[in-house]
CHARMM-style PDB file with segment names, atoms N, HN, CA, C and O in Angstrom:
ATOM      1  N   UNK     1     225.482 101.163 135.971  1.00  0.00      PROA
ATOM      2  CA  UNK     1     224.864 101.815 137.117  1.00  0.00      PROA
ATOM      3  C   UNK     1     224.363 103.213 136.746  1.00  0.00      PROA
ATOM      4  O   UNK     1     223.258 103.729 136.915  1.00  0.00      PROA
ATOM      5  N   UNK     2     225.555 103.706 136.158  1.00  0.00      PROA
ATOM      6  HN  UNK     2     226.452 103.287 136.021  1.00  0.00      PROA
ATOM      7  CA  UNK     2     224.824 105.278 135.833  1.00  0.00      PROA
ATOM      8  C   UNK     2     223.915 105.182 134.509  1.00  0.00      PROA
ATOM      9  O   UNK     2     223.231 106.172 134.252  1.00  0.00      PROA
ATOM     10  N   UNK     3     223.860 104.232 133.771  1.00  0.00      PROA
ATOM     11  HN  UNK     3     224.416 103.428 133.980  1.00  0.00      PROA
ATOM     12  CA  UNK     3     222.931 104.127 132.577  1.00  0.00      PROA
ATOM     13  C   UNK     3     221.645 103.818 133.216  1.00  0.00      PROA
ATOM     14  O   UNK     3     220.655 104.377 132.743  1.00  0.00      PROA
ATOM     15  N   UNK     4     221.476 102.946 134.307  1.00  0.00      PROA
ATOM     16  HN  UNK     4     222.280 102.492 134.692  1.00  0.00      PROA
ATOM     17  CA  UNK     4     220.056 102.425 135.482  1.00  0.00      PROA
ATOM     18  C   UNK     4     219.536 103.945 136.030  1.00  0.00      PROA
ATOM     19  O   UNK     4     218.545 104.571 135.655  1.00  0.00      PROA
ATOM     20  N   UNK     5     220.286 104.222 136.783  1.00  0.00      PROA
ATOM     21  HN  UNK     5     221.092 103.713 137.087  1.00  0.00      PROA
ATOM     22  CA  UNK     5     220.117 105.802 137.029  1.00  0.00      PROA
ATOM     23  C   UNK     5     219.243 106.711 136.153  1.00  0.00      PROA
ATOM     24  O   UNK     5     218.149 107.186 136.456  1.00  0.00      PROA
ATOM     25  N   UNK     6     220.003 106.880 134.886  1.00  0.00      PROA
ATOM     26  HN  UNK     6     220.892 106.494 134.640  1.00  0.00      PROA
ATOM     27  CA  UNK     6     219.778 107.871 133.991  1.00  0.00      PROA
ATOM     28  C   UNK     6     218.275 107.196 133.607  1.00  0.00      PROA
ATOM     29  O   UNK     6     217.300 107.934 133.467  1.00  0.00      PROA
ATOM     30  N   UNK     7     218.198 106.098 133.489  1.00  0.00      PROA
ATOM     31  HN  UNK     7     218.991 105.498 133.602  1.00  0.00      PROA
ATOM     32  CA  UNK     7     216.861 105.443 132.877  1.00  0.00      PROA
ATOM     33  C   UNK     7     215.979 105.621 133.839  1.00  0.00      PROA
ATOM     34  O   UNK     7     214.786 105.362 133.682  1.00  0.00      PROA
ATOM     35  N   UNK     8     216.509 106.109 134.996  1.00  0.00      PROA
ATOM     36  HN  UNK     8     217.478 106.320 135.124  1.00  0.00      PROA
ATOM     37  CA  UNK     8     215.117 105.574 135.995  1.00  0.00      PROA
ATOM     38  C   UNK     8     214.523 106.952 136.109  1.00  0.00      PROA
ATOM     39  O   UNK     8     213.338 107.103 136.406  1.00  0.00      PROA
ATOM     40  N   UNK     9     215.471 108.121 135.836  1.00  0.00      PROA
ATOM     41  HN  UNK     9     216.434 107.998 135.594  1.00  0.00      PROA
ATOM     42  CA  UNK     9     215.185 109.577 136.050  1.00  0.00      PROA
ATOM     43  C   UNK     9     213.852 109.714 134.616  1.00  0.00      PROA
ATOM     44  O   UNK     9     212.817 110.381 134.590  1.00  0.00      PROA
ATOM     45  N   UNK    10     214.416 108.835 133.630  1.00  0.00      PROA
ATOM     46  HN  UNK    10     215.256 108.294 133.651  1.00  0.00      PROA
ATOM     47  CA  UNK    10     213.775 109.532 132.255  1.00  0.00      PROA
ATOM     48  C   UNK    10     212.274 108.689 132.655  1.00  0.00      PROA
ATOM     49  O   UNK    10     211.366 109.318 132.112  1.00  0.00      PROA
ATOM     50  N   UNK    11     211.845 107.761 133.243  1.00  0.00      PROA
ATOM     51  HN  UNK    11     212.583 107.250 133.684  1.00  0.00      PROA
ATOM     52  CA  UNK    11     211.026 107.018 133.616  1.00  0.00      PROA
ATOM     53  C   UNK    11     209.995 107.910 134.854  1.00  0.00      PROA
ATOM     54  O   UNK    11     208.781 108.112 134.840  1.00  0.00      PROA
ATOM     55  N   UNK    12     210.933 108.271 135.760  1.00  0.00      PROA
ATOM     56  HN  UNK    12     211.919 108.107 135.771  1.00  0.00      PROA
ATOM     57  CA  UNK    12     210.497 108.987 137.063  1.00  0.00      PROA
ATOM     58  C   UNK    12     209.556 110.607 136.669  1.00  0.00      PROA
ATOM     59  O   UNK    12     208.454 111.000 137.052  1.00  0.00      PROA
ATOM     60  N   UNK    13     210.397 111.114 135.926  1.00  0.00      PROA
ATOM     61  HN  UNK    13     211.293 110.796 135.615  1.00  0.00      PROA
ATOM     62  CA  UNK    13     210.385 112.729 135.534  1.00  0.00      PROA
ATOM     63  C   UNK    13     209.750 112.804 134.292  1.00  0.00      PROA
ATOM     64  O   UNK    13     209.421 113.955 134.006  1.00  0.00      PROA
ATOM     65  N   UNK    14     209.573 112.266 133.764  1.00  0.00      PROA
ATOM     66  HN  UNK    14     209.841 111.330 133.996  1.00  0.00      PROA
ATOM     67  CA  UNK    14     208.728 112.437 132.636  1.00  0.00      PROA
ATOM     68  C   UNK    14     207.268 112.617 132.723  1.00  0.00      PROA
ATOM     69  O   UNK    14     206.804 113.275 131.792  1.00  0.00      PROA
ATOM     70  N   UNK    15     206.251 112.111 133.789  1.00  0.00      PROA
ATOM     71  HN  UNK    15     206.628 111.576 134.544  1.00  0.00      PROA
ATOM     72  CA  UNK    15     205.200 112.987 134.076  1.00  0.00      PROA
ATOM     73  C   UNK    15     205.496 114.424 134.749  1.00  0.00      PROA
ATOM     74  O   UNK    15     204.681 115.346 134.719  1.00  0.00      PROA
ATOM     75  N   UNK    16     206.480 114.480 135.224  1.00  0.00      PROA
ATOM     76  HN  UNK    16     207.142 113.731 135.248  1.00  0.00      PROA
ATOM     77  CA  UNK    16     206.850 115.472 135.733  1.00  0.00      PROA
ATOM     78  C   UNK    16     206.880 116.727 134.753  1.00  0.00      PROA
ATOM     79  O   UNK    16     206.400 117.861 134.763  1.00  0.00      PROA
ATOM     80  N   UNK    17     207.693 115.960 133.891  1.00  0.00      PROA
ATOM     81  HN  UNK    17     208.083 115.039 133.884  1.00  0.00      PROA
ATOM     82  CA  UNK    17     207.944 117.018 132.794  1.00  0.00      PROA
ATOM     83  C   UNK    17     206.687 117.576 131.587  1.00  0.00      PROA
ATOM     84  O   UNK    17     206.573 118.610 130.929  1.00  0.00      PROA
ATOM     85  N   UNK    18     205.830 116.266 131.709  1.00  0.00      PROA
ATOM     86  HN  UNK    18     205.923 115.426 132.244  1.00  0.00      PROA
ATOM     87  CA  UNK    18     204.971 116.684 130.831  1.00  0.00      PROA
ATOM     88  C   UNK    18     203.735 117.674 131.753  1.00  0.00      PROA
ATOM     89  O   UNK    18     203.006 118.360 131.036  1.00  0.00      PROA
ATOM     90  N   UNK    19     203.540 117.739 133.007  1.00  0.00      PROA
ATOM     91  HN  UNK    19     204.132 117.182 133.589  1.00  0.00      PROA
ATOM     92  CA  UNK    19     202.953 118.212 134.074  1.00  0.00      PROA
ATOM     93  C   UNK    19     203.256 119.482 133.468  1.00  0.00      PROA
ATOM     94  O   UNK    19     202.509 120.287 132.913  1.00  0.00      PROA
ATOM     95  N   UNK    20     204.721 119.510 133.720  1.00  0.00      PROA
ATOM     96  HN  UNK    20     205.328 118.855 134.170  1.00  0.00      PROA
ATOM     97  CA  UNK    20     204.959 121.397 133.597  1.00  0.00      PROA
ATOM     98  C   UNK    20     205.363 121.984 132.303  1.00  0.00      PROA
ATOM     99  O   UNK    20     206.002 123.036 132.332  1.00  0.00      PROA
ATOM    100  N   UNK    21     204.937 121.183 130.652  1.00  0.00      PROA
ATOM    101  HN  UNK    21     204.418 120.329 130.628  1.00  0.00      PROA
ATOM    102  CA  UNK    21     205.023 121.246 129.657  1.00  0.00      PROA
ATOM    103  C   UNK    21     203.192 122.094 129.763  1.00  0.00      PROA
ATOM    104  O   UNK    21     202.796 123.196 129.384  1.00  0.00      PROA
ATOM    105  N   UNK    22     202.550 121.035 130.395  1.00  0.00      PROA
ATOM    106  HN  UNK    22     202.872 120.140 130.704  1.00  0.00      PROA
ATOM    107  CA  UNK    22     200.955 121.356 130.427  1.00  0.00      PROA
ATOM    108  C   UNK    22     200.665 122.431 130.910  1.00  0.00      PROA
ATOM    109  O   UNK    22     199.975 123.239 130.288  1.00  0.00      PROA
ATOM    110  N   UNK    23     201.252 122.720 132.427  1.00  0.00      PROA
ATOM    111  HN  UNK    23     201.813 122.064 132.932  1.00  0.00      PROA
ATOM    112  CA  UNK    23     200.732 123.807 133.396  1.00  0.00      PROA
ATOM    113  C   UNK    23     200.809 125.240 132.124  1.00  0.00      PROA
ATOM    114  O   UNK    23     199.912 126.036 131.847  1.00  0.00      PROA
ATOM    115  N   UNK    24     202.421 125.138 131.475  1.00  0.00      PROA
ATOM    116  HN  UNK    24     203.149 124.492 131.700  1.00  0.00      PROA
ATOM    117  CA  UNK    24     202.902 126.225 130.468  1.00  0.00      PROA
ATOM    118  C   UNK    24     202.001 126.439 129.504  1.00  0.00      PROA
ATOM    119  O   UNK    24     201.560 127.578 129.358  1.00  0.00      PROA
ATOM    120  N   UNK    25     201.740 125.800 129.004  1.00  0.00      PROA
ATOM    121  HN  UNK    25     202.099 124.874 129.122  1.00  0.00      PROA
ATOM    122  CA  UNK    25     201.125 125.792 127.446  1.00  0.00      PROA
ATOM    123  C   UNK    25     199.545 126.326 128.133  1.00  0.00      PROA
ATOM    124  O   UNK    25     198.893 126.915 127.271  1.00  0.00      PROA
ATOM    125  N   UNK    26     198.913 126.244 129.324  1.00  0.00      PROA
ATOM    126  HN  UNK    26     199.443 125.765 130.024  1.00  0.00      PROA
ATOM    127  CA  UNK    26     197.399 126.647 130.000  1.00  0.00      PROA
ATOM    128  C   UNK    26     197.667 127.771 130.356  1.00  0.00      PROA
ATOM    129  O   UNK    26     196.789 128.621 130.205  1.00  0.00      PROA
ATOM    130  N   UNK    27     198.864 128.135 130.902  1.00  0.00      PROA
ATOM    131  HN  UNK    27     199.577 127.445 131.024  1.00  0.00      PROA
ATOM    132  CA  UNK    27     199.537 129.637 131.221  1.00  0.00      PROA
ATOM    133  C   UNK    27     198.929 130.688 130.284  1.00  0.00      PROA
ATOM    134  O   UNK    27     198.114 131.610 130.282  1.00  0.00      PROA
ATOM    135  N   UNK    28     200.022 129.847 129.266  1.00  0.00      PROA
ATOM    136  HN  UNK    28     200.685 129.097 129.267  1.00  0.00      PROA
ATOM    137  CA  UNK    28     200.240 130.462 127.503  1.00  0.00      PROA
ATOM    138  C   UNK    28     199.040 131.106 127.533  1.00  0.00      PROA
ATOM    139  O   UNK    28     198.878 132.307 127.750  1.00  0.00      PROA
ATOM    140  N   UNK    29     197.867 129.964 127.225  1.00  0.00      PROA
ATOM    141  HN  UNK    29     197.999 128.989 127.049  1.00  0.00      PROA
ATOM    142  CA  UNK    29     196.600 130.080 126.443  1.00  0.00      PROA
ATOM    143  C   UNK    29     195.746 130.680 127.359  1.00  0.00      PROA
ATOM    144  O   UNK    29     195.075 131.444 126.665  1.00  0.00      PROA
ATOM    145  N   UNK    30     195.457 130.761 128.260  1.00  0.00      PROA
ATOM    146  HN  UNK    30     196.002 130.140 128.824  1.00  0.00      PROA
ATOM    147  CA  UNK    30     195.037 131.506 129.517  1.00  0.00      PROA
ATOM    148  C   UNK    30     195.482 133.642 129.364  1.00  0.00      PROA
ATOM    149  O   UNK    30     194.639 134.477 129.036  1.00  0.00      PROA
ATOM    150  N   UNK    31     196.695 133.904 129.651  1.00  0.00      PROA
ATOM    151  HN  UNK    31     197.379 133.226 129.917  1.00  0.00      PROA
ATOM    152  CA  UNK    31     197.098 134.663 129.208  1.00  0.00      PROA
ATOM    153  C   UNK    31     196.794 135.330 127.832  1.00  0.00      PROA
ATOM    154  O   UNK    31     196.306 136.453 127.705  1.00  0.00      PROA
ATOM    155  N   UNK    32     197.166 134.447 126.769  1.00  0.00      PROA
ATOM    156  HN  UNK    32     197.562 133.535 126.872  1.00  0.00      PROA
ATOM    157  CA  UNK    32     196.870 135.117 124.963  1.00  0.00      PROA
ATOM    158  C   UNK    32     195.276 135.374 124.886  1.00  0.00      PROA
ATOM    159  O   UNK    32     194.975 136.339 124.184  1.00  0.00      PROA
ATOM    160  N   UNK    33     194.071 134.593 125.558  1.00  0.00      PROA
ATOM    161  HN  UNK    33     194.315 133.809 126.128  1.00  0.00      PROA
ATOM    162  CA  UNK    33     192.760 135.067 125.862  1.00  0.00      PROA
ATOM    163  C   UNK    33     192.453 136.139 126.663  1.00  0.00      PROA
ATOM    164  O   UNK    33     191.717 137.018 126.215  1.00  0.00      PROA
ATOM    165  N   UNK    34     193.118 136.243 128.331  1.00  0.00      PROA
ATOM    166  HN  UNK    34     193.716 135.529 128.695  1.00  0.00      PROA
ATOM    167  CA  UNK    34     193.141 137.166 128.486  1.00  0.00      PROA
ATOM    168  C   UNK    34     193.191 138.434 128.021  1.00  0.00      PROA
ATOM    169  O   UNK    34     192.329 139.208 128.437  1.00  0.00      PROA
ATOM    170  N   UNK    35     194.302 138.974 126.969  1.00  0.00      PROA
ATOM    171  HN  UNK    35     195.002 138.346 126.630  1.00  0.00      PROA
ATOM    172  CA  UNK    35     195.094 139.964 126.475  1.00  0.00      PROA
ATOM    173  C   UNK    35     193.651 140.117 125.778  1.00  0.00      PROA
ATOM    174  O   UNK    35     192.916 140.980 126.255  1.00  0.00      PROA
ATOM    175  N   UNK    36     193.102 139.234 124.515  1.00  0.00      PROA
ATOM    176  HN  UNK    36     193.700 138.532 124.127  1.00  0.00      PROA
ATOM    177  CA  UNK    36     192.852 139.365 123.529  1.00  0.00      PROA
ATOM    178  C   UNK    36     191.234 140.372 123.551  1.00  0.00      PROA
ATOM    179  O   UNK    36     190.669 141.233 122.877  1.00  0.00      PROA
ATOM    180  N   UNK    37     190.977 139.389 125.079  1.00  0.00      PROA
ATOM    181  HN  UNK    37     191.436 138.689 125.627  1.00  0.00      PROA
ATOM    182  CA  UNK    37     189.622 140.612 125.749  1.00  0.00      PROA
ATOM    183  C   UNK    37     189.512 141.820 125.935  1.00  0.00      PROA
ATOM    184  O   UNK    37     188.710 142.708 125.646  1.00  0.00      PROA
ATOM    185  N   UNK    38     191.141 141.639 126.856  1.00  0.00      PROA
ATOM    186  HN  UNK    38     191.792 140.917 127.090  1.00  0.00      PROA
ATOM    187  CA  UNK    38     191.280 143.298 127.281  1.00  0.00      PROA
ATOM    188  C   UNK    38     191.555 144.250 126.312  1.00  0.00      PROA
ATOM    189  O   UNK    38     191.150 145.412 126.348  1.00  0.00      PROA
ATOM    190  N   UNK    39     192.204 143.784 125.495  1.00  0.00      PROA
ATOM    191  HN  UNK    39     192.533 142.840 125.466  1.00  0.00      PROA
ATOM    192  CA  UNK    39     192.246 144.237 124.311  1.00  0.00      PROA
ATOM    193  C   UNK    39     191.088 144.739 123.546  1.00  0.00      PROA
ATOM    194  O   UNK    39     191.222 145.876 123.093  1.00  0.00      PROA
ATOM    195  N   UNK    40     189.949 144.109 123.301  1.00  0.00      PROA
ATOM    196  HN  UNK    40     189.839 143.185 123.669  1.00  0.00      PROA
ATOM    197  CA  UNK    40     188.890 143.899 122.752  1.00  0.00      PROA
ATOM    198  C   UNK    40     188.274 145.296 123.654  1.00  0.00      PROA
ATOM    199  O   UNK    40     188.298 146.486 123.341  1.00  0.00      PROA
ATOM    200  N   UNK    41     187.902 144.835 124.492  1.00  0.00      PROA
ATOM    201  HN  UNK    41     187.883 143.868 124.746  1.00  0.00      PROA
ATOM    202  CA  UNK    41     187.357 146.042 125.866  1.00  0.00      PROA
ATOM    203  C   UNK    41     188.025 147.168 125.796  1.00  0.00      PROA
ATOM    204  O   UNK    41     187.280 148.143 125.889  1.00  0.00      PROA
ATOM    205  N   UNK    42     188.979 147.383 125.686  1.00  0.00      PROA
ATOM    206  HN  UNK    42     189.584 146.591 125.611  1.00  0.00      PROA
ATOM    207  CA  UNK    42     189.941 148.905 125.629  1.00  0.00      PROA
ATOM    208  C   UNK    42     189.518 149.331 124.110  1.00  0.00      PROA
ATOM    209  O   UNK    42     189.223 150.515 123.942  1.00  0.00      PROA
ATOM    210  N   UNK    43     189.475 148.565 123.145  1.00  0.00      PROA
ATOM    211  HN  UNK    43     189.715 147.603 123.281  1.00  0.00      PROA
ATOM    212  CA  UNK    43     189.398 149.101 121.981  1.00  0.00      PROA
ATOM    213  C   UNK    43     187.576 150.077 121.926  1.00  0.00      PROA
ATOM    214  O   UNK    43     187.318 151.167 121.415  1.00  0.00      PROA
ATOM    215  N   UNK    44     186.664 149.113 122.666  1.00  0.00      PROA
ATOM    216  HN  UNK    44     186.874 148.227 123.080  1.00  0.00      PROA
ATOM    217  CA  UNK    44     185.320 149.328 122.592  1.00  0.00      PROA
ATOM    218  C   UNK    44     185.244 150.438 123.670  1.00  0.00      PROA
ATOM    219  O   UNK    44     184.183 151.061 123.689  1.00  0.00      PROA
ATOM    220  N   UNK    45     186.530 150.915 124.892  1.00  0.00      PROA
ATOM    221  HN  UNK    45     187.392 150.409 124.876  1.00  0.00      PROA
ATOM    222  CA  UNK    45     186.067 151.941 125.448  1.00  0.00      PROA
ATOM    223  C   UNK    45     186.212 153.012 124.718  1.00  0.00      PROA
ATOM    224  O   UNK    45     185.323 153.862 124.672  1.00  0.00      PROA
ATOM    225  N   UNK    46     187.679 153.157 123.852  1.00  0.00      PROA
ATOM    226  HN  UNK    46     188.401 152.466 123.890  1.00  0.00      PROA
ATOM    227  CA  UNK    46     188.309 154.152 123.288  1.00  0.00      PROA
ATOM    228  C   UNK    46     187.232 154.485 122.396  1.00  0.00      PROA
ATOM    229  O   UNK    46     186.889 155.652 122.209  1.00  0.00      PROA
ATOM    230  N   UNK    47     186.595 153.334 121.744  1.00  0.00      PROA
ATOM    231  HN  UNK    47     186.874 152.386 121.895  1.00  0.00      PROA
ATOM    232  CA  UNK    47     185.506 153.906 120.776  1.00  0.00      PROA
ATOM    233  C   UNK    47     184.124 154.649 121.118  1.00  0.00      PROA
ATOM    234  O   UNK    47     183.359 155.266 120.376  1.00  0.00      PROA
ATOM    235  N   UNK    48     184.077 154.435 122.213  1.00  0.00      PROA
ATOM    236  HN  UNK    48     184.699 153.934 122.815  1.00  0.00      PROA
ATOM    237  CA  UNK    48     182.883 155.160 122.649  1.00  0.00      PROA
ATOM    238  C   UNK    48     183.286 156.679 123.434  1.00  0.00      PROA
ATOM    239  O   UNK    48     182.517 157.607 123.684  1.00  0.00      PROA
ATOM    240  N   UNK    49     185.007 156.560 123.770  1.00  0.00      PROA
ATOM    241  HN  UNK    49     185.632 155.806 123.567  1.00  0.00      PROA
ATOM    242  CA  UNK    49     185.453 157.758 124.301  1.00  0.00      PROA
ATOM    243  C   UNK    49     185.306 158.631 123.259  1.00  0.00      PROA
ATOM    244  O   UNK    49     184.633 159.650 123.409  1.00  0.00      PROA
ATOM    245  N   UNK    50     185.899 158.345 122.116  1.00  0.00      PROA
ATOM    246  HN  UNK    50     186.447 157.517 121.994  1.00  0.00      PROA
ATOM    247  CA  UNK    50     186.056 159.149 121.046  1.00  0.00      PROA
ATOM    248  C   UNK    50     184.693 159.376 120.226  1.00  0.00      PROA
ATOM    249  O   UNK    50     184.663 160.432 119.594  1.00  0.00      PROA
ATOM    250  N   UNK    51     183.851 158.763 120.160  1.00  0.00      PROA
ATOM    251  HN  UNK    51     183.875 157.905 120.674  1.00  0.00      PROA
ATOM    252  CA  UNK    51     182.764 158.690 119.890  1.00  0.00      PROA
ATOM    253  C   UNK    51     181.422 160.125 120.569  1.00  0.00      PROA
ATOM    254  O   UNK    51     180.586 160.830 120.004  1.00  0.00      PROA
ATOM    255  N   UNK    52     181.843 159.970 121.896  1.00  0.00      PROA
ATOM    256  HN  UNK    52     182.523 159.398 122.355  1.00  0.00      PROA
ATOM    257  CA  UNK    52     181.422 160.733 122.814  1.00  0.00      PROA
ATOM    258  C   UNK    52     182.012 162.547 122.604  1.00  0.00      PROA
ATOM    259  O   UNK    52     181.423 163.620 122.474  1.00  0.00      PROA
ATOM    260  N   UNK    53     183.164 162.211 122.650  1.00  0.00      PROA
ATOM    261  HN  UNK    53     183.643 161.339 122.755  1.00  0.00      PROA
ATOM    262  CA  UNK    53     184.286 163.548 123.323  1.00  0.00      PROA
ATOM    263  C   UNK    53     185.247 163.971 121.584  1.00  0.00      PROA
ATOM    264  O   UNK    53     186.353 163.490 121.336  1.00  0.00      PROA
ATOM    265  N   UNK    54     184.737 164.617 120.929  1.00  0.00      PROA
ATOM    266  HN  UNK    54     183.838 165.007 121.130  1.00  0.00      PROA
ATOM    267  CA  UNK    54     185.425 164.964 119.497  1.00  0.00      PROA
ATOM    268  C   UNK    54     186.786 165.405 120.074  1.00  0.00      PROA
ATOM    269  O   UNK    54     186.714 166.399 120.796  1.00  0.00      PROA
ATOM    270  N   UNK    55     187.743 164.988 119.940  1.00  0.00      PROA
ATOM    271  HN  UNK    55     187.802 164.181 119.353  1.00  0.00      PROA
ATOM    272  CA  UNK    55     188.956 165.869 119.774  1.00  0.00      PROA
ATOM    273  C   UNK    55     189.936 166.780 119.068  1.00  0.00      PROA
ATOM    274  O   UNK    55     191.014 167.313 119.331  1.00  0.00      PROA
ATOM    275  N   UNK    56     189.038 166.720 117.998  1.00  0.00      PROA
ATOM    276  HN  UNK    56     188.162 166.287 117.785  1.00  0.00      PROA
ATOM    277  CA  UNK    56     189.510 167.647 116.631  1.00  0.00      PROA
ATOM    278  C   UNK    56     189.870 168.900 117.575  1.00  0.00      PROA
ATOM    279  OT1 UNK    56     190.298 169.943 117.080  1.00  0.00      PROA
TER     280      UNK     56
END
């Protein structure tokens, strides 16, 4: 009975699980692009700040 059980959960939950294996990993990659822009953009303001405004 509890082996039927346990089988029916690994049967039931397993799109489940791969659902929120997926949602994570789009998070992930969503996020690490994000950063990588803003990143990108902050670097290209600083360069034109400094570029502009000598601070020596």
């Amino acid at each position: 009975m509890l082996g039927a059980y346990i089988l029916f959960l690994l049967i039931e939950g397993t799109p489940i699980l791969l659902a929120m294996v997926a949602v994570g990993l789009l998070f992930l990659a969503v996020q690490h692009f994000a950063s990588k822009r803003h990143e990108k953009e902050y670097r290209e303001f600083l360069y034109d700040y400094l570029g502009e405004h000598d601070l020596d």
